[in-house]
C-alpha positions as CSV (number, residue, x, y, z in Angstrom):
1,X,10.4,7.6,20.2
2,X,9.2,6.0,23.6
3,X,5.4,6.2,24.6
4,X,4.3,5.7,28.1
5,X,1.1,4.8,26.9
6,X,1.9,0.8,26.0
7,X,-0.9,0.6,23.2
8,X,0.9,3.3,21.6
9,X,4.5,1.9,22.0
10,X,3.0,-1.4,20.3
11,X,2.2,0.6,17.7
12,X,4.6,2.5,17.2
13,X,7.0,-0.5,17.1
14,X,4.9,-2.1,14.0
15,X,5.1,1.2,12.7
16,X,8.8,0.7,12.4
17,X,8.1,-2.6,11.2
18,X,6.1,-1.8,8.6
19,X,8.2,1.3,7.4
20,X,11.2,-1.1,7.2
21,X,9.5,-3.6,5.2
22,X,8.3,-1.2,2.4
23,X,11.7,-0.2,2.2
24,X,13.1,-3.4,1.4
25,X,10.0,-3.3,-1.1
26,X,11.1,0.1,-2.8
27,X,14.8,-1.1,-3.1
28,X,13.4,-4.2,-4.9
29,X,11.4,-2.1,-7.0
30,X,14.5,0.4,-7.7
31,X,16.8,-2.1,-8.8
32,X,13.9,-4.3,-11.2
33,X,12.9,-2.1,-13.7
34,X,9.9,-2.4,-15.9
35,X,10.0,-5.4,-17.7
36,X,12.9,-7.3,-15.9
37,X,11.4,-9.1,-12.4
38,X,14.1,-10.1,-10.2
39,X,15.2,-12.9,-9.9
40,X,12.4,-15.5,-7.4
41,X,14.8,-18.0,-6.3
42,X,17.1,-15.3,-4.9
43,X,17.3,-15.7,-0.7
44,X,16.7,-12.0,-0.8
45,X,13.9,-12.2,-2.5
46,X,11.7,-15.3,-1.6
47,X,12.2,-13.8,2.2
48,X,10.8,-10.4,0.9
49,X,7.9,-12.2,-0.5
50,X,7.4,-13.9,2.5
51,X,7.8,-11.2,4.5
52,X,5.2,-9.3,2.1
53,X,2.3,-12.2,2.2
54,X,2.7,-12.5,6.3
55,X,2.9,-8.8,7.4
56,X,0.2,-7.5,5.0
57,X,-2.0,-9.8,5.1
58,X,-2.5,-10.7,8.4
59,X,-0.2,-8.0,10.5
60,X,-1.5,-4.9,8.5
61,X,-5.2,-6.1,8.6
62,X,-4.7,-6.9,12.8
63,X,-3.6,-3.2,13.4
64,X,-6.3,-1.2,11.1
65,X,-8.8,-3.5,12.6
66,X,-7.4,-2.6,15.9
67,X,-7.5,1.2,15.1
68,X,-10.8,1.1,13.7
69,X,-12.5,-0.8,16.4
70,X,-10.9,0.1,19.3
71,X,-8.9,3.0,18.9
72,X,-11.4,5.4,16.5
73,X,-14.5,4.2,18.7
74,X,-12.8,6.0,21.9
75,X,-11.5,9.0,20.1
76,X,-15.5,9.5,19.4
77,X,-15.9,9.4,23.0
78,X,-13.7,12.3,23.7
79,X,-15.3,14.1,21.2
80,X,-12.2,13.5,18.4
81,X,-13.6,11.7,15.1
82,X,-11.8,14.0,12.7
83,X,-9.1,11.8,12.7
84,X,-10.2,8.4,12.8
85,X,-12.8,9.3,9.9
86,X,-9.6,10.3,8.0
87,X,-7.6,7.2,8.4
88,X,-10.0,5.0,8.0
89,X,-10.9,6.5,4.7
90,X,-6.7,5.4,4.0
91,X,-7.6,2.2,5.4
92,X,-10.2,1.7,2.5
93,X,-7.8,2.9,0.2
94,X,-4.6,0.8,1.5
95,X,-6.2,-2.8,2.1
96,X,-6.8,-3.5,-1.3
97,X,-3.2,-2.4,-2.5
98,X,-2.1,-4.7,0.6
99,X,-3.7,-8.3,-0.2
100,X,-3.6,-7.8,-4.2
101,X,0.4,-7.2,-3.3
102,X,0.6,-10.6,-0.9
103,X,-1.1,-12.5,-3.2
104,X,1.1,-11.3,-6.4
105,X,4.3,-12.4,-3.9
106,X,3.0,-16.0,-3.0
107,X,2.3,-16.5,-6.6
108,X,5.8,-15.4,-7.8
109,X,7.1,-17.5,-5.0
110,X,5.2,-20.4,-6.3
111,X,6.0,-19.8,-10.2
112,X,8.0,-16.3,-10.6
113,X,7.3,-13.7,-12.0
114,X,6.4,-12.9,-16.0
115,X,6.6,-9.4,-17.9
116,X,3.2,-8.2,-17.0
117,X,2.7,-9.4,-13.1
118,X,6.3,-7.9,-12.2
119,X,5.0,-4.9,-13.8
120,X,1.7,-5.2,-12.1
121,X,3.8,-5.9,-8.7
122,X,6.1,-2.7,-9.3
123,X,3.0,-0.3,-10.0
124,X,1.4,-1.3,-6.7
125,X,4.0,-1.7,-4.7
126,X,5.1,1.6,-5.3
127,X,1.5,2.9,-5.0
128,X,1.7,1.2,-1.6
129,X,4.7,2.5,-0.4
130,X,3.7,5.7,-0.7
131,X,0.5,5.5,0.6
132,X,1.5,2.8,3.8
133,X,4.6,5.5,4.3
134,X,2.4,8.5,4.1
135,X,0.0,6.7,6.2
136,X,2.5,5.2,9.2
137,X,3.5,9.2,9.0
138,X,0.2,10.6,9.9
139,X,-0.6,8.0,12.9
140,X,3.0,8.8,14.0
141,X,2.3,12.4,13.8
142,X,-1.4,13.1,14.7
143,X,-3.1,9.8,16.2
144,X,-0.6,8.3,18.9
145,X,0.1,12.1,20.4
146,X,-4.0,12.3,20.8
147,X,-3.8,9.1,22.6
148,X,-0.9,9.7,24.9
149,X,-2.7,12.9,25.6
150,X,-5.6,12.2,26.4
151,X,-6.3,8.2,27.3
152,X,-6.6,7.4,31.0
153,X,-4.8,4.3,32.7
154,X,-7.7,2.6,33.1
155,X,-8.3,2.6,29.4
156,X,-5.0,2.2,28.2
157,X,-4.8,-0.9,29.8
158,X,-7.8,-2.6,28.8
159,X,-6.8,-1.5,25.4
160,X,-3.9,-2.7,25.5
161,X,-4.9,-6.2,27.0
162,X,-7.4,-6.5,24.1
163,X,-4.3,-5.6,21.5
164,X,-2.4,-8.4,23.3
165,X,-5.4,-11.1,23.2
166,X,-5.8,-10.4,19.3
167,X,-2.4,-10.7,18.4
């Protein structure tokens, strides 16, 4: 899908970042079952990890600060704040899954994984998938057509310009 608004394209794009990258976290978690961590030396692997600690820490956290500050705080000047109230409520809800799962992938990168933290790593990252997936879903859905619809040039370019600044 193309935007015309940019701030919306931006986001949509790290939408499809972040859909791809719980993917590759759900086919890791399909083919490890309880009890049997993959293997942390694997190429495939240590980049997922990485890929994990980098784009939930610091990428994840950039964009629902970005919503929440920016985004949510104009949708309350058009009179809107069903919507923000309701993702940031899955905000709350997704940001602890998201640095308990970076930190679990730096440690295993540092030391592998044992029995119990792949375990712990499996039940979260499927708790996150589903809730990041459902999540990306909604925005796609509901918050970036609200935007395009209603947010002025003028606006979409500051907004954007402030995106750019913090990125």
């Amino acid at each position: 899908m193309n935007f015309t608004n940019r701030v919306n394209q931006r986001l949509h794009d790290e939408h499809g970042a972040t859909v791809a990258l719980m993917e590759r976290l759900e086919q890791l978690i399909a083919r490890h079952k309880r009890g049997s961590p993959p293997d942390t030396a694997d190429r495939g692997v240590i980049q997922l990890f990485s890929d994990l600690s980098a784009g939930l820490e610091t990428e994840i956290e950039r964009h629902f600060a970005f919503e929440e500050d920016h985004l949510f705080s104009y949708l309350r000047t058009i009179g809107d704040e069903a919507i923000g109230a309701h993702l940031t409520e899955e905000h709350l809800a997704i940001r602890p899954l998201s640095k308990r799962i970076a930190q679990l992938a730096r440690e295993a990168s540092a030391n592998g994984f044992d029995a119990a933290k792949w375990d712990e790593f499996r039940g979260l990252g499927a708790e996150l998938c589903e809730r990041l997936l459902a999540h990306v879903q909604k925005e796609e859905m509901a918050l970036l057509p609200l935007l395009e619809e209603n947010m002025d040039a003028d606006t979409e370019a500051r907004l954007y310009r402030e995106y750019s600044e913090i990125a």
